[in-house]
C-alpha positions in Angstrom: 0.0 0.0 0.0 2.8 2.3 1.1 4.4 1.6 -3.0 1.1 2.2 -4.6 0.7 5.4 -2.8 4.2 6.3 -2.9 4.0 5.9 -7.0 0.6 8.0 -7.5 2.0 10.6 -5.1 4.6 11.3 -8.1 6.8 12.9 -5.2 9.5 11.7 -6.6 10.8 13.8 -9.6 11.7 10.5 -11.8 8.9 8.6 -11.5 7.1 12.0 -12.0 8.8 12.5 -15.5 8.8 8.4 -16.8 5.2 8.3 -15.7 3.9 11.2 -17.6 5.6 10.3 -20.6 5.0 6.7 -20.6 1.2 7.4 -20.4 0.9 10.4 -22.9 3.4 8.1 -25.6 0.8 5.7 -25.0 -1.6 7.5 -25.3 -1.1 9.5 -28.4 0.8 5.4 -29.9 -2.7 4.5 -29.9 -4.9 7.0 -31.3 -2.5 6.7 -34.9 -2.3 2.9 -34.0 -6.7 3.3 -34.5 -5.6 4.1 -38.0 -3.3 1.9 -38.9 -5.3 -1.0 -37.2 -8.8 0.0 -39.6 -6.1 0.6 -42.5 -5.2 -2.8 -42.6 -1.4 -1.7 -41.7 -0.5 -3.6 -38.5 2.3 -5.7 -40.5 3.5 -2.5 -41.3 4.0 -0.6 -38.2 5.9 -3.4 -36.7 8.4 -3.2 -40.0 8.1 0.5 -39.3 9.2 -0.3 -35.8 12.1 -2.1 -36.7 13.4 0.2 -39.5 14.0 3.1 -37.0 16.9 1.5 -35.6 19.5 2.2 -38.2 18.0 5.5 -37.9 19.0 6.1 -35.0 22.5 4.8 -35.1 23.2 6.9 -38.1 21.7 10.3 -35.9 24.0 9.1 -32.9 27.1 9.1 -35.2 26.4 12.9 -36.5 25.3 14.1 -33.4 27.4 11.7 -30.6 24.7 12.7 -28.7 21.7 10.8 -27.5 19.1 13.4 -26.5 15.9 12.7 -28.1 15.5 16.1 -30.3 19.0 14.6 -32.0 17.6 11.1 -32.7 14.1 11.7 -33.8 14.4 12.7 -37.2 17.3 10.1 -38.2 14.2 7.9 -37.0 11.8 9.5 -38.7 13.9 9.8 -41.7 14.6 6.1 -41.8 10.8 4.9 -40.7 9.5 6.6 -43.6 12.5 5.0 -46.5 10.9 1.7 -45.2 7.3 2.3 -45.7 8.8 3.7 -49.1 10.8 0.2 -49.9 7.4 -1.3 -49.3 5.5 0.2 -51.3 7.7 0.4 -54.1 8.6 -3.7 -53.5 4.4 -3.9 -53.8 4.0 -2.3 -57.1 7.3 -2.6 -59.1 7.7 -6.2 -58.1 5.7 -9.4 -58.2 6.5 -9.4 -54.4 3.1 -9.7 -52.2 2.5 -7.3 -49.2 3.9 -9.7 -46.6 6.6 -10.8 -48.0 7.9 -7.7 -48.9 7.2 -6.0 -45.5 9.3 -9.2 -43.9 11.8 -8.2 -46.5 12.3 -4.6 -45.2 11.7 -5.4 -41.7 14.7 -7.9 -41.8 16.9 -6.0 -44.1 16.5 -2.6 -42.1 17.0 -4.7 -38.8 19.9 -6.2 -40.2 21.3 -2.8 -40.8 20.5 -1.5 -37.8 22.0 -4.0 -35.5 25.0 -4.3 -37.7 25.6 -0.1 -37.2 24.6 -0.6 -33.7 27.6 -3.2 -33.1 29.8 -1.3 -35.1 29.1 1.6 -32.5 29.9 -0.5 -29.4 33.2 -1.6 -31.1 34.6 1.5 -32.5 32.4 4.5 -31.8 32.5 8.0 -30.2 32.5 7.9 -26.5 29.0 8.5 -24.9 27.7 5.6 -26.7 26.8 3.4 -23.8 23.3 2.8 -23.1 22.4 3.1 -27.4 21.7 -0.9 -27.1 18.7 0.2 -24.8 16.9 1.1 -28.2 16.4 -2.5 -28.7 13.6 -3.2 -25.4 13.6 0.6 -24.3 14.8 2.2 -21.1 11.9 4.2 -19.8 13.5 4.8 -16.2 16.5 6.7 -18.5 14.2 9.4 -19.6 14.8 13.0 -18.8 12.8 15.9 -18.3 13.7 17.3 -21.7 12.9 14.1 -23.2 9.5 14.3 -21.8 8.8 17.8 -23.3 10.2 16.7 -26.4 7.6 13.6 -26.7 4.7 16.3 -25.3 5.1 18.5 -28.0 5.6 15.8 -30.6 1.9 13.7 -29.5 0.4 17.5 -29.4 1.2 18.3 -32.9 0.6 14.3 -33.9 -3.5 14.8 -32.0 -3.8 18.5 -33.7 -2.9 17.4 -36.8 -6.0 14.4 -36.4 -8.2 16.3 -35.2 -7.9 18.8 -37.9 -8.3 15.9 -40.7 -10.6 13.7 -38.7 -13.2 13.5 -41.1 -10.9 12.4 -44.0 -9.3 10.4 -42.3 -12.3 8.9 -40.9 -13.4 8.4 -44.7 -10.0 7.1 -45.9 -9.6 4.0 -43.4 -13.4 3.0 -43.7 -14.2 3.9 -47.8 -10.6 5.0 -49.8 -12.3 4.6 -53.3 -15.4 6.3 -52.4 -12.7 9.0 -50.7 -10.4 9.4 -53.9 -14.3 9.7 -56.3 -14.9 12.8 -53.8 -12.2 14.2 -55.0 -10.0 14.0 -51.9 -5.7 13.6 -52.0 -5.7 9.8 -50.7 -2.4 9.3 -51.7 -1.5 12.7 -49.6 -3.8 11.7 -46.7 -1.8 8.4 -47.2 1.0 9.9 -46.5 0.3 11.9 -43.5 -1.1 8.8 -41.8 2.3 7.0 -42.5 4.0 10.1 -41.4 1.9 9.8 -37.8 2.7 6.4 -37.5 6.4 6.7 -38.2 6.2 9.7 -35.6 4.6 7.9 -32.9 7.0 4.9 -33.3 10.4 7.2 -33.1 9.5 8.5 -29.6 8.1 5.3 -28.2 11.5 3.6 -28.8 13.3 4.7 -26.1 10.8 3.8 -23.9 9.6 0.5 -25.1 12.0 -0.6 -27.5 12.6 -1.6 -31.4 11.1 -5.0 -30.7 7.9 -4.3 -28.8 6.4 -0.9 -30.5 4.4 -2.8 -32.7 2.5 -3.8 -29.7 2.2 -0.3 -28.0 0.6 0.4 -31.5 -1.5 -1.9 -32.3 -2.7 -3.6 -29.1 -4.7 -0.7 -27.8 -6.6 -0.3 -30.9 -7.3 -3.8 -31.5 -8.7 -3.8 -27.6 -10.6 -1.0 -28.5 -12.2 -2.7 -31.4 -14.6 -4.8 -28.8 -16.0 -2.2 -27.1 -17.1 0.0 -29.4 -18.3 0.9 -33.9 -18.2 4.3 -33.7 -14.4 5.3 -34.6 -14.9 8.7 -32.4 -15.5 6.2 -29.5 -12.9 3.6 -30.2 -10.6 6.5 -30.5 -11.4 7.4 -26.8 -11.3 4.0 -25.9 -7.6 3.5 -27.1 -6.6 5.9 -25.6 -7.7 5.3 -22.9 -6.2 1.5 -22.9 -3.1 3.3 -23.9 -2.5 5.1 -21.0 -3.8 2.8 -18.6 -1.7 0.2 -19.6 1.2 2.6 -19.9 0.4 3.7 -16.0 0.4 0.1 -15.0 3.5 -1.1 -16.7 5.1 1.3 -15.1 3.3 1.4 -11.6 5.0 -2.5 -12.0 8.2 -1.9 -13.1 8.3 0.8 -10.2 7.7 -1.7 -7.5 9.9 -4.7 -9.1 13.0 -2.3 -10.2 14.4 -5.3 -11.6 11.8 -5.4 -13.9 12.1 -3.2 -17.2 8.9 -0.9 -17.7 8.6 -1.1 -21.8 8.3 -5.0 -21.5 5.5 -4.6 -18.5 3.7 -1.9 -20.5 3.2 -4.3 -23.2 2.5 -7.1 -21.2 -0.6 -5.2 -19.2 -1.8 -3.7 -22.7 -1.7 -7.6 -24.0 -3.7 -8.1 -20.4 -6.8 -5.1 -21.2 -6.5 -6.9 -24.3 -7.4 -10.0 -23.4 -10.0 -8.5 -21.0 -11.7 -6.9 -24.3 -11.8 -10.1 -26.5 -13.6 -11.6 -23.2 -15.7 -8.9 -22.2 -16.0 -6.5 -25.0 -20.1 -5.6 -25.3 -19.9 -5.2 -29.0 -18.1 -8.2 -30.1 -16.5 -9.8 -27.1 -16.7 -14.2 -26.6 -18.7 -13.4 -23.8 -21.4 -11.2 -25.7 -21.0 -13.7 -28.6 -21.3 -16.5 -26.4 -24.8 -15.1 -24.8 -25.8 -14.1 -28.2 -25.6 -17.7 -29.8 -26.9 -19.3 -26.7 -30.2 -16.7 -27.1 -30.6 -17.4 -30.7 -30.4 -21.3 -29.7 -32.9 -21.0 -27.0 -35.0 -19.4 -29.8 -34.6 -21.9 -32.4 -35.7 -24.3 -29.5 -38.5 -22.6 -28.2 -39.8 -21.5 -31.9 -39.4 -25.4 -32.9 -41.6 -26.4 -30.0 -44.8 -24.2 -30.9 -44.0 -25.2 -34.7 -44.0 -28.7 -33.3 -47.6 -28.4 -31.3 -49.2 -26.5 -33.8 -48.4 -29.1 -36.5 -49.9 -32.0 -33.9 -52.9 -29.3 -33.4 -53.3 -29.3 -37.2 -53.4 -33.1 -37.8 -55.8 -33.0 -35.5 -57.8 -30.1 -36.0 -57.7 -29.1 -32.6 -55.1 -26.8 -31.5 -56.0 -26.4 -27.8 -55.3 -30.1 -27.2 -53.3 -30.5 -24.6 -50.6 -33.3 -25.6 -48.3 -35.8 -23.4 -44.8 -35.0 -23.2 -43.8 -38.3 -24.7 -45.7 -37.9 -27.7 -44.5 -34.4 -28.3 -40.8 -36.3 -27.9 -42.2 -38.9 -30.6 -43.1 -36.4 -33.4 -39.7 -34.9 -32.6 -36.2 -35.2 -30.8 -36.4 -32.6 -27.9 -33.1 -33.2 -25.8 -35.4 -33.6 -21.9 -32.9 -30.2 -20.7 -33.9 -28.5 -23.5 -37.4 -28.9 -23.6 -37.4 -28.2 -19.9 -36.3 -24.6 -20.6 -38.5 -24.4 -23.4 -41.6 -25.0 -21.3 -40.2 -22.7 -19.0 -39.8 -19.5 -21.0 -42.5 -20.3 -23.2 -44.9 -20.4 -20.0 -43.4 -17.3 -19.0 -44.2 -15.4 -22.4 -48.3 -17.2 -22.0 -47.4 -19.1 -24.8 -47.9 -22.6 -23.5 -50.4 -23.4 -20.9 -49.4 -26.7 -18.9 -52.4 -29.0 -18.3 -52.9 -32.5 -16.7 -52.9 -33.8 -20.1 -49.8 -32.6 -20.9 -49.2 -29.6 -23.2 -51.5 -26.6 -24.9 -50.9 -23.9 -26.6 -53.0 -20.9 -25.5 -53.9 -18.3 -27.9 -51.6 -16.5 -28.4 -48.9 -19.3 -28.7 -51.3 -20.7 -31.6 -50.7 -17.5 -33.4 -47.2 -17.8 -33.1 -46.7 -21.3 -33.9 -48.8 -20.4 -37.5 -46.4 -17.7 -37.9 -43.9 -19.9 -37.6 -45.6 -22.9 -39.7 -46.4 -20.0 -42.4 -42.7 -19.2 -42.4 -41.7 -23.0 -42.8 -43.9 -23.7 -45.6 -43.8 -20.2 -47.5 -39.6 -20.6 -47.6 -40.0 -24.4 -48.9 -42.2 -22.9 -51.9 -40.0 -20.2 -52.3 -37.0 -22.5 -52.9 -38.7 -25.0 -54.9 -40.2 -22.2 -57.0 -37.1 -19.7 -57.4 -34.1 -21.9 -57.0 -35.2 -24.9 -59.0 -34.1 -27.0 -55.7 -36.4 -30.3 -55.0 -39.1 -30.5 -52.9 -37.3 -33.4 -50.6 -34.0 -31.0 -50.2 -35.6 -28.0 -49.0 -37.1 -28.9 -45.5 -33.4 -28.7 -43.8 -32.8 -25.3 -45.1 -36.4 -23.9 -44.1 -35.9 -25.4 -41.0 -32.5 -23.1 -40.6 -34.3 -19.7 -42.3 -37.1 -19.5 -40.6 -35.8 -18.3 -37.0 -34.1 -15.4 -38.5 -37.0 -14.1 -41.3 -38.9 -10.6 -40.3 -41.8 -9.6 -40.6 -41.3 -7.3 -42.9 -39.3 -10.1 -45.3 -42.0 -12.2 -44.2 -44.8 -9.9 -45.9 -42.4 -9.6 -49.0 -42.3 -13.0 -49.2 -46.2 -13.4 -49.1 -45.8 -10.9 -52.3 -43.7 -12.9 -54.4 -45.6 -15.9 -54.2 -48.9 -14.8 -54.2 -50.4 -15.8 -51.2 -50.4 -19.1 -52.0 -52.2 -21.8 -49.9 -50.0 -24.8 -50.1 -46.4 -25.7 -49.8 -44.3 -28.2 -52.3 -45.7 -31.3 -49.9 -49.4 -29.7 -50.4 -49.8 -28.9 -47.0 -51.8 -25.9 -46.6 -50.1 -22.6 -45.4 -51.9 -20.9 -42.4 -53.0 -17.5 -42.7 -54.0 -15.3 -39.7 -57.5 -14.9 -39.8 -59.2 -11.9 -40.8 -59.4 -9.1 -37.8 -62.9 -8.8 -36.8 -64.3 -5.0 -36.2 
């Protein structure tokens, strides 16, 4: 208790500094990683990531300095030639995306360790500490370093919120931006120049090997919770510096442990909570979605079922055993519990001595349902040319999920007819009385 408040007390002047710019790099990382994530250019960013290196090495040996106004732009400068190399590899060449992103990646890597080893050897004094590039140092960053990445994510938000709408347009419709008349291949390159941005000041604090994640994994978490991209923007961001405060809240307590690794690894743990948990499409939400649709399909297959019996025998307030029901079709005994149970709830099914009823309005559903049944087997026999004894397993799969209003439209196309391929009749609702 005395760490945690010790650590959001920010009393002392380093943790001060490496937690306000570990949570505002996140932060900022994640609103261009939104971008790149819709874009399709996750691949990408990680090459992106990688390619900085030599960058950096080269900015080191003209400036022997390692202040982070120095390195950026050989970063930058070097990001941007490998978003270049790919794009060039893509059209000029017979190369596909991947394998020409892999290409760069390992190429510009290559480089970059080779120029980083070379500077260990035989470079300028003041080099020590340059390997840190490679998983990030975050407890090494300065005050000035801080101001430098502030003023770097302010220009990086400005600069979005200025062209959020076509932005917005050019990661969800490009061709319908471009026939608007819009510069895609200019907004292209602002995007590419955002991400190359964010990814040269993450670096020192989370590394060459692990920005991909900082850049990415927010987003992607982000994704579950929300379809508007103004939300999933906020959300991001909000994962961003959450997991950006935690990584380092953890490396703080365990100094042993190094923060860029532990804000990736709590980013990859609000990921997973997301893909769980999400509302919008999280296992969870799925999971409770498909298991409601599947009590449907049971309950909906159980009035189908009595009506039918009803039908045969003109009477469809007859209350019917339980085994017999079970006899005209396979109910698993669970199942058909919980569909007496709901549908009693709804005063669909009325439970006699006898054994089962429908009450009224559970006859008028189990027509609508019949109607649906028979009308889709005539539909597909008529308009698909399919035969009348393999069309019963595909009604039996459509007609959960039909509308009314398809229903209706259906009724259209076939005329109101009255009976189905097997010449049983279709059930109409009766005629409202005045």
């Amino acid at each position: 208790m005395r760490l945690f408040w010790d650590f959001f007390s920010f009393q002392d002047p380093n943790v001060r500094w490496v937690s306000l710019g570990i949570t505002l790099m996140c932060a900022s990382t994640a609103v261009v990683g939104v971008f790149a994530f819709l874009r399709k250019k996750a691949l990408s960013g990680d090459a992106v990531s990688h390619a900085v290196l030599p960058g950096i090495c080269l900015a080191f040996l003209l400036t022997e300095t390692k202040a982070a106004w120095a390195l950026l732009p050989g970063a930058v400068l070097t990001g941007l030639l490998s978003l270049w190399c790919i794009d060039r590899l893509t059209q000029d060449s017979r190369l596909k995306p991947d394998t020409a992103i892999a290409l760069v990646l390992s190429v510009f890597y290559g480089a970059g360790i080779l120029l980083l080893t070379l500077i260990q050897n035989n470079g300028p004094e003041g080099q020590s500490g340059l390997d840190k590039f490679l998983f990030g140092k975050a407890a090494a960053l300065l005050p000035e370093d801080m101001w430098v990445f502030a003023a770097f994510c302010g220009l990086i938000l400005l600069l979005i919120i200025a062209h959020y709408e076509t932005f917005r347009l050019l990661s969800f419709h490009p061709a319908y931006a471009q026939s608007r008349g819009f510069a895609v291949r200019r907004l292209e390159a602002l995007l590419s120049l955002l991400t190359v941005g964010v990814i040269a000041i993450g670096i020192q604090a989370v590394g060459v090997v692990l920005m991909a994640a900082l850049l990415i994994t927010p987003a992607a978490a982000a994704r579950y919770w929300s379809h508007r991209l103004s939300a999933i923007l906020w959300i991001a961001a909000g994962i961003g510096a959450l997991g950006g405060l935690m990584g380092t809240f953890v490396s703080y307590t365990y100094p042993r442990m190094p923060t860029g690794p532990w804000v990736v690894a709590t980013l990859s743990f609000l990921a997973f909570g997301s893909v769980l948990l999400g509302p919008k499409k999280g296992a969870w939400v799925r999971y409770r979605q498909a298991r409601r649709n599947h009590q449907k399909m049971e309950e909906e297959n159980l009035l189908k079922c009595l009506y039918q019996m009803g039908e045969a025998a003109q009477d469809w307030q007859k209350a019917w055993p339980r085994e017999e029901i079970a006899h005209r079709r396979f109910f698993k005994p669970r199942a058909l519990r919980r569909s007496i149970r709901q549908l009693r709830q709804k005063k669909y099914l009325l439970v006699q001595p006898q054994g089962l009823a429908l009450s009224p309005e559970g006859i008028m559903a189990g027509r609508r349902i019949t109607r649906i049944h028979r009308l889709w087997e005539l539909y597909l026999t008529q308009h698909l040319q399919l035969a009348q004894d393999h069309v019963h397993e595909d009604a039996e799969a459509i007609e959960h999920i039909i509308t009314p209003e398809l229903e209706k439209a259906l009724e259209a196309r076939l005329n109101y007819p009255d009976l189905d391929p097997h010449q049983s009749p279709i059930p109409y609702d009766p005629p409202q009385t005045q």
